[in-house]
N, C-alpha and C positions, 0 to 999 in steps of 0.2 A: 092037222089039216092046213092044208093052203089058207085058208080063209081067215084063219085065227094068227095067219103072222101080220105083225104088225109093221107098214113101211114107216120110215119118219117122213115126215114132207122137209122138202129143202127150204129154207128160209134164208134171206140173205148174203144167199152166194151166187153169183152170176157170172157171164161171159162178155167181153165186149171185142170187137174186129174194130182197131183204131188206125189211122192213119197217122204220119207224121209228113207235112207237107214241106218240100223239097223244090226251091229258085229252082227253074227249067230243067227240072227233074221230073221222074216218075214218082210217083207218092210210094212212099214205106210204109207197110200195111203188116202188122203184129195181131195175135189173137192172145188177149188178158185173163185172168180171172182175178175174179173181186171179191173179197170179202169183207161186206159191212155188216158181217156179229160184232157184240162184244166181247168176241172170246178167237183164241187162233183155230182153225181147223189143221188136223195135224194128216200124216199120212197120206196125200193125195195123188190119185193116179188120175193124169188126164188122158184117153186114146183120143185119136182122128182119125177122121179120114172123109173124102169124097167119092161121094158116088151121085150119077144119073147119066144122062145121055146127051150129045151133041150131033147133031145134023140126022140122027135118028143110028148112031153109034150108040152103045154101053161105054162109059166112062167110067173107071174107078181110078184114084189116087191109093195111095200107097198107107197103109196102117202105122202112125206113128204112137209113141207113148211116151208119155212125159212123168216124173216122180217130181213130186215138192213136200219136202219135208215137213214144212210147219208155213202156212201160210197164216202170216198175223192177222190183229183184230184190223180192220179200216183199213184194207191194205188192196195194193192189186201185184200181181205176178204175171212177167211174161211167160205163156205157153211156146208160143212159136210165131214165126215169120208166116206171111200167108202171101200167095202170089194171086194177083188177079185174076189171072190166067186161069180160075177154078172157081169164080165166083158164078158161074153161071150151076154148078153144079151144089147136090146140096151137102152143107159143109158140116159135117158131125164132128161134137165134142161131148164122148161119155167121162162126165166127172164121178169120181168116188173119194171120200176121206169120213176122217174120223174126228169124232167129235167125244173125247174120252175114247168109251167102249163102244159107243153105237157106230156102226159105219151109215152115211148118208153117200144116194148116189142119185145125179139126174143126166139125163140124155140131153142136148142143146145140139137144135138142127138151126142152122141159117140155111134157109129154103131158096132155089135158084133166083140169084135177081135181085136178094133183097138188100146185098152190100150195092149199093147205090148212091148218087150224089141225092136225091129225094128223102132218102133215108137218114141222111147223115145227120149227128146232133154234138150237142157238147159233154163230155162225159166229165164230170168233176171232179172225177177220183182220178182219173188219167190225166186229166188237164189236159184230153185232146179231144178233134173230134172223130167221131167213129158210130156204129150200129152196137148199140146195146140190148143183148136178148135176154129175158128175164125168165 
């Protein structure tokens, strides 16, 4: 029965949308993941993609997928580039990997609005700063 499987909760591994600020440029904006187990996560599949509405349009971006083989202990890995230009919309990242034999997966929505200068903090494992969603 459905009720007797058991999920693992995610521990440890997060998303963060960093910035890299650029002299009378536009800022370069990446989306991360992080892992601070003491152990690697191996196998991991990240999708994207945006979706909501603007000016009372349906908006969708496009379904990407990223594989990372073995993301180390205390580490972080770039996902992908991310343009501003979709921050108003809300930004999904379904992680999946493995941990041994178990697979562990969570959903990370950055919600319209929330990559913000308000928002922004210092990430430490990036050594930048950016929105970190936990």
């Amino acid at each position: 029965m459905i009720k007797d499987i058991k999920i693992p909760e995610v521990k440890n591994v997060t998303l963060a949308v960093a910035r890299k600020k650029a002299l009378g440029e536009t800022d370069d904006w990446k989306v991360f993941l992080i892992n601070n187990n003491d152990f690697p996560i191996e196998n991991t599949l990240v999708s994207s993609n945006g979706y909501g509405e603007k000016n009372g349009e349906k908006q969708r971006t496009s379904t990407l997928r990223h594989f990372l083989e073995t993301v180390q202990s205390h580490s972080a890995v770039l996902i992908e580039p991310i343009d501003p230009a979709v921050f108003h919309l809300n930004n999904e990242y379904w992680v999946s990997y493995y941990i041994g034999r178990q697979i562990f997966d969570k959903r990370f929505v950055f919600v319209p609005d929330t990559i913000r200068e308000e928002n922004i903090t210092f990430i430490k494992e990036l050594d930048m700063e950016g929105v970190l969603h936990s």
